[in-house]
N, C-alpha and C positions, 0 to 999 in steps of 0.2 A: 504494500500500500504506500502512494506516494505521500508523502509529510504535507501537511496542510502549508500552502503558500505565506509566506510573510514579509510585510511589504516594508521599503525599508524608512524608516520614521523621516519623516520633513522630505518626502521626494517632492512629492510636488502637489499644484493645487488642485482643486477641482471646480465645478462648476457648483455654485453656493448651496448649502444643504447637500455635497457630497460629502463623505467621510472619507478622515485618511485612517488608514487600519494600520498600529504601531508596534513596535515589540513589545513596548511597556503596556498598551492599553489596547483595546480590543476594540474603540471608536472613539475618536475626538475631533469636534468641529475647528476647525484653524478658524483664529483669531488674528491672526497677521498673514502677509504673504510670507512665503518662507524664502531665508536671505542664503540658507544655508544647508542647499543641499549636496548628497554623498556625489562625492567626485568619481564620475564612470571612466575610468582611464584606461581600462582593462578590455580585452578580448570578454574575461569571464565573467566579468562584473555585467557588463553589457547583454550577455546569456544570462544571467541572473534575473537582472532587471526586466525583460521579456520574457521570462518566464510567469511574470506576474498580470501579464496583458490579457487575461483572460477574465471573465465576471465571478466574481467573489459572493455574486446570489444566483439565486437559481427563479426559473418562470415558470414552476412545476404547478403551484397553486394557481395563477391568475391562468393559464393557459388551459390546465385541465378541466377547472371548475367553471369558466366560459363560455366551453364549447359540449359538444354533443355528446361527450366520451364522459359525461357526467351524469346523473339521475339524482330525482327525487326519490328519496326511500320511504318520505310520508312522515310524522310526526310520531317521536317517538321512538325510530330508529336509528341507530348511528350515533354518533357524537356532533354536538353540534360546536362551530368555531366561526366566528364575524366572520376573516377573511374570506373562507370558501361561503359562507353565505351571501356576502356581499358583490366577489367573482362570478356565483352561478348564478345571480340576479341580475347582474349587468351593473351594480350600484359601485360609485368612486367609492375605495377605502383609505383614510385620511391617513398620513403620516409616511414613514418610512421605515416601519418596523423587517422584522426578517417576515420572508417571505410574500412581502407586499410589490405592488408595482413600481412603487419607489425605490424599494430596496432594489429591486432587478436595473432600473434607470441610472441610479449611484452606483451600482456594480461596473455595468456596463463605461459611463465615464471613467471611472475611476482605472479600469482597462485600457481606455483610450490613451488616459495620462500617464499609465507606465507604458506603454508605446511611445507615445510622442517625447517621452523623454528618453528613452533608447533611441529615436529614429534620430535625434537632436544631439546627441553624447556623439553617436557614429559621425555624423556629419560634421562633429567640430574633431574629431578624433585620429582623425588618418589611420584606423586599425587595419587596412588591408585587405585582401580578399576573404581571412579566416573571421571577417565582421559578417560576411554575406547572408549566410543564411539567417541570421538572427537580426537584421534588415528586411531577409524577408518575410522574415514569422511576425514580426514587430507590424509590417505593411497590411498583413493578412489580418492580424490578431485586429487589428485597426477598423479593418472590412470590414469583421465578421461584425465584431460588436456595435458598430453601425448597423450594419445590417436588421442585427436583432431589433434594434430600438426601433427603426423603420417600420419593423413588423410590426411591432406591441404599441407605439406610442402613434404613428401618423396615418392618411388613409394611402388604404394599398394601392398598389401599382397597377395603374390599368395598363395591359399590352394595346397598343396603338393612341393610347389617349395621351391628352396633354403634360398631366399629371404636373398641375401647377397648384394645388393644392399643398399647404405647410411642412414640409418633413421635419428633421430632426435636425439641431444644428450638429454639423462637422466643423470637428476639432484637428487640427492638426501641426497645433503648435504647443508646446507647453505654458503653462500661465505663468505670467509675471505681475498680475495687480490682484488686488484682495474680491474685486467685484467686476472682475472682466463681464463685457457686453457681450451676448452671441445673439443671433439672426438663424430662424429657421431655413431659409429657404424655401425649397420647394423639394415634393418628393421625385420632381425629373433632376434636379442639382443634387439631391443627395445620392440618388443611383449612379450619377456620374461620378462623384467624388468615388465611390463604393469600385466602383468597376477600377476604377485607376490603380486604385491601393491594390486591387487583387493582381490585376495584367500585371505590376511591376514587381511585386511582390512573387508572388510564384512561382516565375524562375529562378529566382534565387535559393530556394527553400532544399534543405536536406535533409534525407532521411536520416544521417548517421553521426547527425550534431549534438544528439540525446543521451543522454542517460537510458531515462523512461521517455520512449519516443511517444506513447501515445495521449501524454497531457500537452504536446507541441503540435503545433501545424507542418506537420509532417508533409511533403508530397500528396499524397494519398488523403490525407486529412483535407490538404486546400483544394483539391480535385475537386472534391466530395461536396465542398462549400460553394464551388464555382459551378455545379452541376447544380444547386440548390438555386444559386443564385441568378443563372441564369432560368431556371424555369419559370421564376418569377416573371423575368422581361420576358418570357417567348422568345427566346432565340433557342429554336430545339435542335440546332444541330448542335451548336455550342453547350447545350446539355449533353448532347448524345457522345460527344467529341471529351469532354474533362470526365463525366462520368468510367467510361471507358478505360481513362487512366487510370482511376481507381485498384483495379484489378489487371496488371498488364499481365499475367499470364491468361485472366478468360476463366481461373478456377473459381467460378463465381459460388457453386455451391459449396468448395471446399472454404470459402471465407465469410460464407452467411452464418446466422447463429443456430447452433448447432438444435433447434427447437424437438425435436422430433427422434432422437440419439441422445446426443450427453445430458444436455439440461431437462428433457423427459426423464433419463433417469437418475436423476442427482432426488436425494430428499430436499425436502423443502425449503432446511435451515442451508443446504448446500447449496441449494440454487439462489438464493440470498445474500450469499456472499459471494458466488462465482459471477454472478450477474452482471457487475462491473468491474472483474478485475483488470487487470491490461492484456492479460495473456486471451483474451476474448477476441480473434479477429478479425470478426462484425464490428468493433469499438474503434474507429478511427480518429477520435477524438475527446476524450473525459477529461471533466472539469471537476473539482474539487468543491464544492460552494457550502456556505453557512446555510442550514437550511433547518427546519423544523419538522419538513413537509412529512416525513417518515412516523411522526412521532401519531398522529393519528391516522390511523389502520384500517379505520372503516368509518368516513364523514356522512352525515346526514345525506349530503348533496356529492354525491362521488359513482364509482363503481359498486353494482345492485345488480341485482339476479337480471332485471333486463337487459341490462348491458352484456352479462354472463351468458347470454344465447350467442355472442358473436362468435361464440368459441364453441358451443355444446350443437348450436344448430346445423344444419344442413346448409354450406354456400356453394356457391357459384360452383365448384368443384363435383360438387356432391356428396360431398365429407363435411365431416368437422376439425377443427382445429385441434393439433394436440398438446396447443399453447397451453401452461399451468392455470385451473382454474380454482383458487384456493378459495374458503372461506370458513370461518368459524360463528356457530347460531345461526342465526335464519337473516338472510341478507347482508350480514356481514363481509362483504367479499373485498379479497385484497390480490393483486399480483403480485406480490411479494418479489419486489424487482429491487428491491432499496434495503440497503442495512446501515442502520445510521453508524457515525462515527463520531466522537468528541475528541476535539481538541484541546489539552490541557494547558493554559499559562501560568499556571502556577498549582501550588498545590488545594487541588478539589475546586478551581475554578475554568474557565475556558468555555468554548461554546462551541455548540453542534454541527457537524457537517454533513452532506453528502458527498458522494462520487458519482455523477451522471454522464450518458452519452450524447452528447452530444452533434456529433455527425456517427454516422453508421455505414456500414456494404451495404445495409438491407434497404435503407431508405433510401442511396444513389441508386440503388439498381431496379426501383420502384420509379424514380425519376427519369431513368433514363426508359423505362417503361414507356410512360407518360410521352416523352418527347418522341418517340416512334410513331406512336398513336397520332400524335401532331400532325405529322409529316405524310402519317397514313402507310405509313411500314407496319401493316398490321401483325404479321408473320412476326415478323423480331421480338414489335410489344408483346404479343402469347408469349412467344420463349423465355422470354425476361419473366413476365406472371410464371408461369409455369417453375424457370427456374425458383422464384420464391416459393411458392408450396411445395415444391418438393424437400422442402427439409421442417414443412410445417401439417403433414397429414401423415398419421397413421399410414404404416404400410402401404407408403406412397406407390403408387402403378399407373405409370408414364401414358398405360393406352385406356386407362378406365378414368384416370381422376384427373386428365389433364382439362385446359381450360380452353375453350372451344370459341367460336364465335355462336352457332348455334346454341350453347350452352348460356354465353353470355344474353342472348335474345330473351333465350325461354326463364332464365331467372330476373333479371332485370326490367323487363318489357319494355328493352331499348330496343330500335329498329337499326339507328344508323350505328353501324361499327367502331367508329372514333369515341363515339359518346358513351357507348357501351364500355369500352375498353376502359376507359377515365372512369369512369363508375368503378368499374371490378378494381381495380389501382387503388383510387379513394376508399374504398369498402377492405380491399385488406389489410391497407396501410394504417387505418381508424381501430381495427384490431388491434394490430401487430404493436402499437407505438402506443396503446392504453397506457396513461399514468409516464410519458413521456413528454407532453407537450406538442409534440409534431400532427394533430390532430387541428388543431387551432391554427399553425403555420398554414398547413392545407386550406380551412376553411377561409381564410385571410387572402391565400391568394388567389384562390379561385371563386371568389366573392358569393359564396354559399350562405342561405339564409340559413341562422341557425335555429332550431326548434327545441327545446326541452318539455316536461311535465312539471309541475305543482301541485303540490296537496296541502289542503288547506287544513284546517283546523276539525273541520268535519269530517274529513277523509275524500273531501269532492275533489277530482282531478281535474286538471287544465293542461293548456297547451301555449305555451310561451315563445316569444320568438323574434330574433334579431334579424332585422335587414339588412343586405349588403352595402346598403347606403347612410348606417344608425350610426351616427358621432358614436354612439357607446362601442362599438369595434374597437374604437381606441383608447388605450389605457389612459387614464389622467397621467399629466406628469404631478411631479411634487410640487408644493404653490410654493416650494423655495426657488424653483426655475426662477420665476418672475423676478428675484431680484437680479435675475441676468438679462434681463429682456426679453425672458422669453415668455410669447402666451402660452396658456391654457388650453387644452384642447376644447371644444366647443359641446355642448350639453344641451337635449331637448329641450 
């Protein structure tokens, strides 16, 4: 297990109401600009300092409880917790606490600023070529976490549209005043910004610059993000193209997760912890984050025996999944994909973490599915589907459970094949990535109305439901933004 990241005191600022996370203390608001930060003079100090450019919370709660991979259990059932109530309501949750959308918006800054202070150290530093790849992890790490806020805080990207609506401010310099100004932009400036940091970044990038290569932006890792990130804009060959690299030998089902073989047979408590180890690799990228999210097992508003048909039922295949369906009592159900960790600062104190996946083989080669279908390479997208179930059904048989276009007609009651195809994609990927977040990413970019249930106080049921076009898609920022100029997202 890798050591919980630590960042190093007085690096640098952030964007007001971020936090700097210290060796002495575990969060404190800077009161000054800071006059005195650690001098990067080093090749390894520089690897260090990018090693921290990753987000320090996690999107596990606002993404899962959002979106459609969540259920009402009805009153009475489950544990109940503000934030997941406030997430599957669509309601702002005030503050910055763990686990909040603040927390993931500070995270994510706070990433950007050990970037930009790496990308700033190397550029005054003349380190040489052995600076490179950690230039280009730094460029990437820069992307991604842009990227994410993109998703969660601005409206999505329409493919062919203007998309001059507000995005996220890019950062890409380190701070020097106590109350720096930022300007949103737009979300067609911030994709361009995004795209740049990756094109330049990713050549640089090595695999063999690590320790533990898979909490870094590995090749393979930025592949993976660029295959993600272009499906956003629609450019499906440029999916189809970085996807690809992902896996340069083509052993695609010897590097998906082993669902159906190892972790069907590991027990429970084994597959709990094998679940994100590094040696997993399906895991292209895991991130470390302060997180709670683990600590309740079965929320009011979460995974429920309805949700637990995606797995026991009959799909598109003709099978069912033999992904793990665990619960204990009646509706209590958990994927037991998370095994919390704590971090100790001293003695009997310190605070909780996760280990999450954050890019995957299973989800670029679901992408790269998707971008086939685009193109209308209907042949590939099946193989790519097919490849993925075959290490996710029972007694997989190539000529009885494969995934057909007929097959997709008569379950889905789609006509046209493109649309059909996207469907079966988005239907296994909404399984498969339960209680990961990647559910939400999907609905976000494919501007999917969202629908949940409610149960009232009488037991009376309803049907709820977000527009593609509801201001609430986007997360609030923190109303400490504003002392930087930045607005607020906008509210019914």
């Amino acid at each position: 297990m890798k050591a919980m990241k630590i960042k190093i005191k007085q690096m640098w600022l952030m964007l007001p109401g971020v936090i700097l996370l210290g060796i002495s203390s575990c969060k404190k608001f800077l009161d000054k600009a800071p006059d005195n930060r650690a001098e990067i003079n080093t090749v390894k100090k520089v690897a260090q300092l990018v090693s921290t450019a990753y987000p320090t919370y996690d999107y596990l709660t606002m993404a899962e409880k959002a979106s459609d991979n969540s259920e009402d259990k009805g009153p009475g059932v489950g544990e109940i917790n503000d934030l997941m109530t406030y997430y599957y309501t669509w309601q702002d949750a005030a503050g910055s606490g763990t686990n909040s959308a603040g927390s993931y918006w500070n995270g994510c800054y706070e990433a950007i600023a050990a970037a930009n202070q790496a990308l700033s150290a190397i550029e005054e530093g003349h380190f040489g070529n052995d600076v490179l790849p950690y230039k280009g992890e730094a460029l990437v790490a820069r992307a991604y976490a842009h990227h994410m806020l993109a998703i969660f805080f601005a409206t999505a990207y329409q493919i062919g549209g203007a998309n001059d609506k507000p995005g996220i401010p890019y950062v890409t310099k380190p701070e020097t005043k106590l109350l720096q100004e930022y300007d949103r932009g737009t979300v067609a400036s911030t994709y361009e910004s995004i795209e740049k940091d990756l094109e330049e970044g990713l050549p640089l990038l090595s695999a063999s610059a690590y320790d533990v290569p898979k909490y870094h932006f590995t090749p393979a890792a930025a592949e993976a993000f660029a295959a993600r990130f272009y499906l956003f804009k629609g450019e499906w060959q440029k999916v189809i193209d970085h996807a690809t690299k992902v896996v340069p030998g083509g052993d695609w089902v010897g590097n998906l997760r082993p669902i159906n073989t190892t972790f069907r047979n590991m027990t429970s408590a084994e597959f709990r912890t094998a679940f994100t180890k590094s040696d997993v690799k399906a895991s292209l990228l895991l991130d470390n984050c302060y997180s709670t999210y683990h600590y309740i097992s079965s929320p009011r508003y979460g995974y429920g025996a309805k949700l637990s048909k995606m797995f026991s039922d009959v799909n598109v295949t003709g099978k069912g999944l033999a992904n793990k369906v665990l619960y204990y009592d009646q509706e209590n159900y958990t994927t037991y994909k998370y095994s919390g960790y704590f971090f100790y600062t001293g003695p009997g104190i310190g605070y909780p973490y996760l280990t999450i996946p954050l890019l995957t083989v299973d989800e670029t080669l679901m992408n790269r599915a998707e971008a086939y279908a685009q193109l209308g390479k209907f042949d590939l997208a099946l193989k790519d589907i097919n490849t993925f179930y075959s290490v996710r059904l029972m007694n997989y048989n190539p000529t009885t459970d494969a995934v057909t276009l007929p097959k997709i007609k008569a379950y889905f009651s789609i006509d046209d094949p493109k649309e059909g195809i996207i469907a079966t994609i988005l239907a296994a990927k909404k399984a498969e990535f339960l209680e990961e977040g990647i559910r939400w990413i999907d609905l976000v970019r494919t501007h999917t109305t969202v629908k949940k249930n409610l149960i009232n106080a009488e037991g009376v049921e309803s049907t709820i439901e977000l527009g593609p076009d509801d201001p609430r898609r986007m997360f609030q920022l923190p109303v400490e933004a504003t002392l930087a100029g930045v607005e607020l997202n906008p509210r019914p």
